[in-house]
LUMBA-145774 format. One record per residue (C-alpha): residue in one letter; x, y, z. Coordinates in steps of 0.5 Angstrom, whole numbers, plus 2048, in hexadecimal, padded with zeros to 3 digits. Last residue first. Layout:
aXYZ
...
END
This chain:
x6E88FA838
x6EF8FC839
x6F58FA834
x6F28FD82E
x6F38FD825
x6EE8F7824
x6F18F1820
x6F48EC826
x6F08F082A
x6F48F3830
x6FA8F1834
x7008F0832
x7038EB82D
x7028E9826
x7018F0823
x7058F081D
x7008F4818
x6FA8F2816
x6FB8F180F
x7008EB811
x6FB8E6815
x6F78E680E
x6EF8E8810
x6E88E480F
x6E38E880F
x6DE8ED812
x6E08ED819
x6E68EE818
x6E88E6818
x6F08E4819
x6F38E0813
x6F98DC813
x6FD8DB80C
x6FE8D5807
x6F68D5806
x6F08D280A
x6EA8D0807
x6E48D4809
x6E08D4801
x6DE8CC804
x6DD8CD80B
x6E38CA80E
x6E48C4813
x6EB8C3814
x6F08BD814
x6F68BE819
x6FD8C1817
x7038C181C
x7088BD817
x7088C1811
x70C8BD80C
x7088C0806
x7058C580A
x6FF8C680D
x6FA8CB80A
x6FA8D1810
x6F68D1817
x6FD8D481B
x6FE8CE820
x6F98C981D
x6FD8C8817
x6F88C7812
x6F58C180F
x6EE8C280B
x6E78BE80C
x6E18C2808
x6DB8C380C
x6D58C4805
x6D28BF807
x6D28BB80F
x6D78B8812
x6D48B1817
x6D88B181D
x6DC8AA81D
x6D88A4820
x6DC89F824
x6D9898825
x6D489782A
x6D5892830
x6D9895834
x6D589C833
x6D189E83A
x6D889B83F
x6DE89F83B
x6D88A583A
x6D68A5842
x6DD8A4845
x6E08AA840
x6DB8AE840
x6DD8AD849
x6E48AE847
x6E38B4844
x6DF8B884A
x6E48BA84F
x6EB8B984C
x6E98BD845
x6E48C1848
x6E88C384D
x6EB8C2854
x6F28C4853
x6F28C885A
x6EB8C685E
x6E48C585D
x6E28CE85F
x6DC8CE862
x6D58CF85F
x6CF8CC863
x6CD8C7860
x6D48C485F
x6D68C2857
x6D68BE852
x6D38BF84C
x6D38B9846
x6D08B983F
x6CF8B383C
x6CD8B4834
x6CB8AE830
x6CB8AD828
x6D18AF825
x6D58AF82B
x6D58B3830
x6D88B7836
x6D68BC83B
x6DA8BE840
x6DA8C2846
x6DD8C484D
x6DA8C9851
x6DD8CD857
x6E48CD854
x6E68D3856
x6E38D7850
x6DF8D284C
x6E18CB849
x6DE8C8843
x6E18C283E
x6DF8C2837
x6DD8BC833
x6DF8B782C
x6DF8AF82C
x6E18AC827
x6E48A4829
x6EA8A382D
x6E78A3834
x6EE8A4835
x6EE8AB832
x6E98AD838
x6F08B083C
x6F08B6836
x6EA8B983A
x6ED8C083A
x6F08C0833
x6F48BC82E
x6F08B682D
x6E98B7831
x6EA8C082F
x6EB8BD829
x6E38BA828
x6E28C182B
x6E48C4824
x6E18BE820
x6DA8BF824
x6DB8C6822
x6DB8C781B
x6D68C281A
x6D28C681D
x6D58CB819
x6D28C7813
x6CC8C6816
x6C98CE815
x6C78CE81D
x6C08CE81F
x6BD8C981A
x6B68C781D
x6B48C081E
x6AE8BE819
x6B28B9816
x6AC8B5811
x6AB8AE812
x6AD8AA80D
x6A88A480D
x6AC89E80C
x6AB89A805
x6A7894805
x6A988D805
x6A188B806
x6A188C80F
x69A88D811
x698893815
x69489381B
x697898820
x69789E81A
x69B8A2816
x69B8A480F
x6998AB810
x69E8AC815
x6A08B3818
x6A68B481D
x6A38B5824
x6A78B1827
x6A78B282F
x6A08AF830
x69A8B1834
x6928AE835
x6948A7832
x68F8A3834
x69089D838
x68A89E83C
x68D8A0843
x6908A683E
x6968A583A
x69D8AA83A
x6A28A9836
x6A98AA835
x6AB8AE83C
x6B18B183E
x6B28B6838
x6B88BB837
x6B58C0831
x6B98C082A
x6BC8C6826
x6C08C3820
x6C68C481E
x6CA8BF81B
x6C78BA821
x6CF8BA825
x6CE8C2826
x6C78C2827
x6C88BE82D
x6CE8C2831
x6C78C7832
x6C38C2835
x6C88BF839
x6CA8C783B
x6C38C783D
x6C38C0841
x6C88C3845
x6C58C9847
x6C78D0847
x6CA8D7848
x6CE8DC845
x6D68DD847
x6D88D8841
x6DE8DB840
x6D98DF83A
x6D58E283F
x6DC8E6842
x6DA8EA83C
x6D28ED83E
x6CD8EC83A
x6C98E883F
x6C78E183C
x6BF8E183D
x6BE8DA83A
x6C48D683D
x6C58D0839
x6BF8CF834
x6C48CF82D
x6C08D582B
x6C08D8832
x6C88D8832
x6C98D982B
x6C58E082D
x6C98E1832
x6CF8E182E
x6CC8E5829
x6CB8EA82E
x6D28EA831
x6D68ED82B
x6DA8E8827
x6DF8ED828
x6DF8ED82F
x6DD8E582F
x6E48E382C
x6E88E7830
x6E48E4836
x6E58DD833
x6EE8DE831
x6EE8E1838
x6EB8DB83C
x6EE8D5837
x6EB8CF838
x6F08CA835
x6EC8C682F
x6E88CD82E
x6EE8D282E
x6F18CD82A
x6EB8CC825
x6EA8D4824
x6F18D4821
x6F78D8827
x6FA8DE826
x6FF8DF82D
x6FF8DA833
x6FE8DE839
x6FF8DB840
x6FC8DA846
x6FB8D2844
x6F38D3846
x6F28D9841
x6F28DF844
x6EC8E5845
x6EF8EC846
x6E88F0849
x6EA8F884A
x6E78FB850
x6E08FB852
x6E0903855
x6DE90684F
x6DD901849
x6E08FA848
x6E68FC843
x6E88F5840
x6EF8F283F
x6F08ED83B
x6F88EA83A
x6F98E6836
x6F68E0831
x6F68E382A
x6F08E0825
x6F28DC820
x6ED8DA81A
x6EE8D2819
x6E88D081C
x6E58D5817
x6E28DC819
x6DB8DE815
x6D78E1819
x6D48DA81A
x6DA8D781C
x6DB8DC821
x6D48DB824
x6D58D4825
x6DC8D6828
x6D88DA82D
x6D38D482F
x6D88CE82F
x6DD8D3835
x6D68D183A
x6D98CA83C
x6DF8CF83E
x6DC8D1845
x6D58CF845
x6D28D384B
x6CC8CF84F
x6C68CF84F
x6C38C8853
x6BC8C6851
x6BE8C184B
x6C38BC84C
x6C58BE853
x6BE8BC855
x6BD8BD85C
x6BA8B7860
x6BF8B7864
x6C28B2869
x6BD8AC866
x6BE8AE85F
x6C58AC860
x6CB8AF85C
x6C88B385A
x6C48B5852
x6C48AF84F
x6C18AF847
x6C18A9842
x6BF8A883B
x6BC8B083B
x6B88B1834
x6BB8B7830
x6B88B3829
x6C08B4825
x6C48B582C
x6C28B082F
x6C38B1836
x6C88AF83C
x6C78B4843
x6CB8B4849
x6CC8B784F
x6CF8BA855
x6D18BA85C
x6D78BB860
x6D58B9868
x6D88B2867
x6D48AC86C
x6DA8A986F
x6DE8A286D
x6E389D86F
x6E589886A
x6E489186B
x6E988B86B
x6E688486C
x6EA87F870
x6ED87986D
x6F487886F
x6F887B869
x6F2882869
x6EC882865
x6EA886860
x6E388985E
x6E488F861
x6DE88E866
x6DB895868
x6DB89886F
x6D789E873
x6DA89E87B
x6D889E882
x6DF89D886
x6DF89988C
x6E589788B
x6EA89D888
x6EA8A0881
x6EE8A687E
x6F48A7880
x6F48A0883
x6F589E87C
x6FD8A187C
x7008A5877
x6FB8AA875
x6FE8B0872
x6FE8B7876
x6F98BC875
x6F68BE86D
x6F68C486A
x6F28C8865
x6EB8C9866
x6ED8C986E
x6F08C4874
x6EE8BE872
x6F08B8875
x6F18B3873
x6ED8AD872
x6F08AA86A
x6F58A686E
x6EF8A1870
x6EF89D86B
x6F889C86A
x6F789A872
x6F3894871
x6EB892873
x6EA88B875
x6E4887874
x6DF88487A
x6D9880878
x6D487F87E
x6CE88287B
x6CE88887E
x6D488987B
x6DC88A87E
x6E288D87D
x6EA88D87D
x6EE89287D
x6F5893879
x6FC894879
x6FD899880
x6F8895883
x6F1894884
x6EB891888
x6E488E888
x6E2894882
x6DA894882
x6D889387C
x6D1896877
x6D0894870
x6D289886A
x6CC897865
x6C789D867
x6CC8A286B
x6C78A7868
x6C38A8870
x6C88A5875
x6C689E877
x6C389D87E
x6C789B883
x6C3896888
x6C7890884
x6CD892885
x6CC89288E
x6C988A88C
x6CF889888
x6D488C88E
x6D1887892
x6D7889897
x6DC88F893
x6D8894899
x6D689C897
x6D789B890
x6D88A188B
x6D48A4886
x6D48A687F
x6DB8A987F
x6DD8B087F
x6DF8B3878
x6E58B2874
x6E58B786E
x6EB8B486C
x6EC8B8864
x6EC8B3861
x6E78AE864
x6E38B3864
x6E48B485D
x6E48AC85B
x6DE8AB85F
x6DA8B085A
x6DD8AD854
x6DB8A7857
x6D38A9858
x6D38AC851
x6D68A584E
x6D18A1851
x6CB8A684F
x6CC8A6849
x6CE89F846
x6C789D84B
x6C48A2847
x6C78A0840
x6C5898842
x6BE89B843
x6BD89F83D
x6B88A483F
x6B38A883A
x6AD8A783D
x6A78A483D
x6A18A5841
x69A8A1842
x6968A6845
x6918A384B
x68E8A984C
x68E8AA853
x6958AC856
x6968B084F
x68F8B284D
x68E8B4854
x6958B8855
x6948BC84F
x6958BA847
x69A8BE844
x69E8C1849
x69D8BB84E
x69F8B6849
x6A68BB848
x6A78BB84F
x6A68B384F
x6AB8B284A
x6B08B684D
x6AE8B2854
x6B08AB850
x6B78AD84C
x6B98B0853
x6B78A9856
x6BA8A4851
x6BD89F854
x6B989A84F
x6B4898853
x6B689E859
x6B08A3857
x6AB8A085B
x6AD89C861
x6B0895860
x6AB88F862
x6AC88B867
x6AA884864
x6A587F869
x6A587886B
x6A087486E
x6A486E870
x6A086786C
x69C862872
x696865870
x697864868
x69885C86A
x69185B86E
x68D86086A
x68F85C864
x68E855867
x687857869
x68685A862
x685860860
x67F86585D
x67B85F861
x676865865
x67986286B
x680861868
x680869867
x67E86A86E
x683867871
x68986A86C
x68687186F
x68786E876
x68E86C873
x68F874871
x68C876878
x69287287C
x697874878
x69587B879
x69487A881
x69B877881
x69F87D87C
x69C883880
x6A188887F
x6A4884878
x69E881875
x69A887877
x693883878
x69088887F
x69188F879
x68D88B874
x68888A879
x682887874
x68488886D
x68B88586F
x68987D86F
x68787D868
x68F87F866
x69187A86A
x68B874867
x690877860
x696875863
x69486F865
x69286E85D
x69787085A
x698877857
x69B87884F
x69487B84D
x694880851
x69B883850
x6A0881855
x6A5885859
x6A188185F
x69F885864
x69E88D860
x69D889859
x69788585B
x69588A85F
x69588F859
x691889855
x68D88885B
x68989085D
x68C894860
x693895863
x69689A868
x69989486E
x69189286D
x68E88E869
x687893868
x682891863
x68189585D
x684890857
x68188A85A
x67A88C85C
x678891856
x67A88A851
x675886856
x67088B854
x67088B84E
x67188384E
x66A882851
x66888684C
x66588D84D
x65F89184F
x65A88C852
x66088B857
x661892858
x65B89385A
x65A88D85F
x66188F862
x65F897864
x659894867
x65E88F86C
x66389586C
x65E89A86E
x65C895874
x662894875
x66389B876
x65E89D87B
x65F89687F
x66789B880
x66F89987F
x67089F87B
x67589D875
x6718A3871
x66C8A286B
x66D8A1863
x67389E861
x676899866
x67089986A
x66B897864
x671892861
x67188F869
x66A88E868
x66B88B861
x670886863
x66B88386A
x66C887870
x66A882876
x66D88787B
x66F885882
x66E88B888
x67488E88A
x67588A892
x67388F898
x67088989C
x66988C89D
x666889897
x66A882893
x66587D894
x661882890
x66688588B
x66787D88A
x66087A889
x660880884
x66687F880
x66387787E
x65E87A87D
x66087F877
x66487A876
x65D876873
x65B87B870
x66287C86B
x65F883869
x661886861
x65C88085E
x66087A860
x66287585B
x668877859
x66B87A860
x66A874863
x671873865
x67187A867
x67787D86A
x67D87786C
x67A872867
x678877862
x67F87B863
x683873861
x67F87285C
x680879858
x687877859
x687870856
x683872850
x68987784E
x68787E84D
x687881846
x680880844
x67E88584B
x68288B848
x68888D84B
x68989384E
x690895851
x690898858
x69589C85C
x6908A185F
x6938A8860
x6988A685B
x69E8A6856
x6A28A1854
x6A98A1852
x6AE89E84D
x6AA89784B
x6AF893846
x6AC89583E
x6B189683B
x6B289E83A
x6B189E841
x6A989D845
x6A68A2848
x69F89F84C
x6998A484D
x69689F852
x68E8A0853
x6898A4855
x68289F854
x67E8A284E
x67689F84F
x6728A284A
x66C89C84A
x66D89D852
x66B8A4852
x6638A1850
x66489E858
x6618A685A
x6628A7861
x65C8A6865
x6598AC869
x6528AA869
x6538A2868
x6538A2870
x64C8A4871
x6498A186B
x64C89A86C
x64B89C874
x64389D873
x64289786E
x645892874
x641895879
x63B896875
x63D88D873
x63E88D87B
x63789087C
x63388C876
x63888587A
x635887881
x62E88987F
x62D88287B
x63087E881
x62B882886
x626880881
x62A879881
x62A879889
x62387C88A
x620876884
x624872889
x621874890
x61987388C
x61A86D88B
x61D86B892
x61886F894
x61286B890
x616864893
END
């Protein structure tokens, strides 16, 4: 008996040694491996990048920036049934363990053990604190060196924060696939939903996506998804989050996801969104911008953008079609049979959006029948398909149209839009359509704060991402004539000043020839008022104009009015020769409605940072009694001060809106009388029609519109501003101002209204009947006889003479300049 003793004294001795050596084993690898730790203190500041989000004026999401597309939310924000569905999937023993689950530990190691020499990935049991360790603060290497860190770093972290800290960092940090992290953006990017709007079922979906989101795509791999979500239901019902009744009825419910529209399209305003981008970067930089979790406001109306852009892309259409720029057919069909399959394997054309793909089954002289994807037929008549001539230069077309087959024939791949109409047997009647090559903008803007309400700059964003609204420099033509007759106000001519319309002829200089500009009509139109020359966009009337007025006061009122900054000096500048971008010539055209004032195009109201906090704001008027809590007592409103800074006296202001709100009733964009209320604006057209323009207002809303080629080309004979770009005003203001009653432009003092005889500006008559109402300062009322000015003041006609034709100045003495 004494060996046995002695054998067991041995073993516990043997025992001791062992359990001593395996403590120095365990002591030497928490200090080995705690070496190089990273520190977990860096949790305490844990600042996730986040979705930086741009909202429209209403509040609609416009666009969404990011690296990672995640949206914090605080652990008190997300609903008890999914935190239940993640600990039963991760961790359900996540609020009682100290950071390692053991017996998972275990469970693991049986399995990796099992599993040597197959070649299969050894299984983790990371509990939610691991995985916040791997996540934050070590690499993704499958290794025994880093479970070993990230069981230490696990035992720190939870000495260091609640339970609730550390399921916080989990949810917001983790990967949900398709670009998403953390659950309140998954729940947006799956299902349109906020987190708190999610259902059960769909909550266990988005537990199940930690593991392998890219194995549970619900559309790629919908079975293996559906299958790992009900799982997940399982686990819910063992742990008695859910009943057995619940999990059996939640499994059988379809995993239904949404397909979320891309950045920038919520509002169909992708030009609006990429210059809100620009302007991020600018000011923040691209880490602040896709990281930064900025909330930004911006200036858009949506109704307004949608208005905008419907009326650009159908003026464009109206050109193209105009002019039969009848290109080749998207595609064409090798074989008619299963010609939905061979439709379907077409890709759409890039800008078509709403047009749909169809294969034309078969024609004849009055009209040609189509097909969908879908099965749906429609018909396509001779009078839809006549516009496809063929286009032989800028200025002349081929032979008519007379028969569909000149155009379309079976097999044919083409773009169509429903008419809405049908024919006498039912069948749906479309438009044959192409994608146009002219191009253009569109820009609406309060012409009081300067805030951009709408802006397209394309037809298609996805064809071009250049801005026509902003970035193209292009020559304003006519639009240019407000900046010298603004001038010539100040100088102290009167709308009712004559200025003699003949021929002008330049000496250029040695070898450069004589320069003879003309007016569009070709012919001369003798002493005309400064409004006619405006309202008619007399050439010769405007240069005279300009050479007297001197072209340095001219450029100088082009910059202050921010148009053109640099304007050359040179004469053919006042035709609008300079260069320059839509959105300055809105800018410009605003000061005139708001009586003067300089204001500066914003997109964007307000920008917060991921803590709400106001960071940038675009009102920067000062108010002492302002505040977000204020109590409502029948106070009076503070009045803000008008911190805006007058450029133009605005009595001419005023001067020139009712000068161009002649040329709407008598002039150049006279078609927009049908809108019936006041609206003023100047049509633009350069040499050869290579940019048509008009910018229109009423008293509080400027558009401008530019149409053009990107690389300038003549638009054809009689393509003009009035023809080009007036019928897309037209369709904005018709559609933007139905439901608001009409406002006339305000008049401010000191402007006296007198009626005069338009044709020679003198004090109408009794009995007179060409006579309109005037706007005069007071002192510059007209009298019986038509003045001219010197260049100092205000002359009676007959003191200079009789020189109401032939060339030169009207009130200079030579004929050659």
């Amino acid at each position: 008996m004494a060996w046995i003793f002695r054998g067991f004294i041995a073993l516990i001795s043997l025992g001791f040694l062992g359990l001593i050596a395996g403590i120095a084993v365990f002591v030497w690898i928490l200090f080995y491996y705690s070496e190089d730790l990273p520190a977990y203190s860096q949790l305490a500041d844990y600042e996730p990048a986040i979705i930086t989000r741009v909202h429209t004026s209403d509040g609609r999401l416009m666009a969404e920036f990011a690296q990672e597309k995640r949206i914090f939310l605080p652990i008190r924000e997300v609903p008890e049934h999914v935190i239940q569905a993640f600990l039963s999937a991760e961790d359900k023993n996540f609020y009682t363990h100290p950071g390692i689950d053991i017996f998972g530990v275990a469970r693991a190691l049986y399995t990796n053990i099992s599993n040597m020499g197959s070649g299969r990935r050894p299984e983790g049991a990371s509990t939610i604190t691991q995985q916040v360790a791997k996540n934050f603060l070590l690499s993704g290497d499958v290794s025994y060196e880093r479970k070993v860190q990230e069981a230490l770093l696990a035992f720190r972290i939870e000495r260091a924060f609640t339970k609730d800290q550390i399921l916080e960092l989990y949810l917001n940090e983790i990967y949900m696939g398709m670009g998403t992290y953390g659950v309140a953006a998954a729940a947006l990017n799956y299902f349109g939903k906020t987190l708190d709007q999610v259902t059960v079922e769909e909550a266990a979906y988005l537990a199940a996506l930690p593991k392998a989101p890219n194995n549970y795509h619900p559309r790629r791999n919908y079975e293996t998804a559906l299958a790992r979500r009900n799982w997940v239901l399982s686990r819910m019902a063992e742990d008695g989050h859910i009943t057995e009744e619940e999990r059996a009825e939640l499994r059988e419910k379809p995993l239904e996801t949404v397909q979320r529209a891309e950045d920038g399209h919520y509002a169909g305003s992708s030009y609006f969104a990429e210059e809100v981008r620009r302007i991020l970067i600018n000011h923040y930089g691209e880490h602040m911008l896709y990281k930064g979790g900025l909330v930004v406001h911006t200036s858009l109306v949506p109704e307004l953008q949608q208005i905008a852009a419907r009326a650009l892309r159908n003026g464009l259409v109206t050109y193209d079609r105009r002019h039969g720029r009848h290109r080749e057919h998207i595609a064409k069909l090798e074989t008619m049979e299963n010609w939905q399959e061979g439709l379907r394997a077409i890709p759409q054309p890039v800008g078509a959006e709403d047009w749909r793909l169809a294969a034309v089954l078969s024609a004849t002289k009055n009209r040609a029948e189509i097909g969908f994807s879908d099965g749906r037929k429609g018909i396509i008549p001779l009078d839809n398909v006549t516009w496809a001539r063929e286009r032989l230069s800028s200025f002349s077309r081929g032979p008519a149209i007379t028969e569909v087959t000149q155009v379309l024939n079976t097999g044919d791949v083409i773009l169509t839009e429903r008419t809405g109409e049908k024919t006498d047997d039912g069948q749906e009647i479309y438009h044959y359509r192409q994608i146009p090559e002219i191009q253009g903008g569109i820009i609406a803007m309060d012409p009081h704060t300067g805030r951009i309400l709408a802006m397209v700059g394309g037809f298609s964003y996805e064809i071009s991402e250049f801005n026509r609204a902003t970035q193209a420099l292009r020559q304003p033509g006519s639009a240019f004539k407000p900046v010298i007759y603004t001038a010539a106000l100040e100088a102290g001519y009167t709308p009712a000043t004559l200025v003699l319309d003949a021929p002008f002829v330049l000496d250029q200089g040695y070898g450069l020839g004589k320069w003879r500009p003309s007016n569009y009509s070709g012919e001369f139109y003798g002493p005309t008022t400064l409004r006619v020359g405006l309202e008619k966009s007399r050439n010769l009337m405007t240069v005279r104009l300009a050479h007297q007025l001197g072209m340095e006061r001219i450029a100088e009122m082009s910059q202050r009015l921010g148009i053109i900054e640099n304007l050359q000096p040179v004469l053919s500048m006042s035709l609008g020769a300079g260069e320059t971008t839509l959105l300055r010539m809105v800018r410009g055209y605003a000061t005139f409605v708001n009586g003067g004032k300089q204001v500066t195009p914003s997109f964007i109201d307000r920008i917060q940072n991921r803590h709400g906090k106001t960071v940038a704001r675009n009102d920067r008027r000062p108010c002492e009694h302002c505040g977000p809590l204020i109590e409502w007592e029948n106070q009076e409103t503070p009045q803000l001060p008008d911190i805006r800074e007058q450029i133009l006296d605005p009595r001419h202001a005023h001067q020139m809106v009712s000068i161009m709100e002649g040329a709407v009733e008598r002039g150049t964009a006279m078609r927009l009388r049908s809108l019936r209320r006041p609206l003023a604006g100047k049509t633009g057209t350069t040499n050869e029609a290579k940019d048509t323009w008009f910018i229109g207002f009423t008293p509080d809303l400027v558009v401008g519109i530019y149409i053009g080629f990107d690389r300038p080309r003549p638009m054809g004979r009689q393509e003009t501003g009035s023809r080009v770009a007036v019928p897309i005003f037209q369709e904005f203001m018709e559609a933007a101002l139905e439901d608001t009653p009409p406002v006339p432009f305000r008049v401010p003092p000191g402007v006296r209204l007198v009626q005069i005889n338009a044709a020679d500006g003198t004090r109408a008559r009794p009995h007179s009947e060409n006579t309109i109402w005037e706007a005069f300062l007071h002192g510059t009322e007209p009298s019986d006889r038509p003045v001219i000015f010197d260049g100092q003041r205000l002359v009676p006609v007959e003191a200079q003479g009789d020189r109401r034709s032939g060339a030169g100045v009207y009130m200079g003495t030579g004929d050659i300049y």
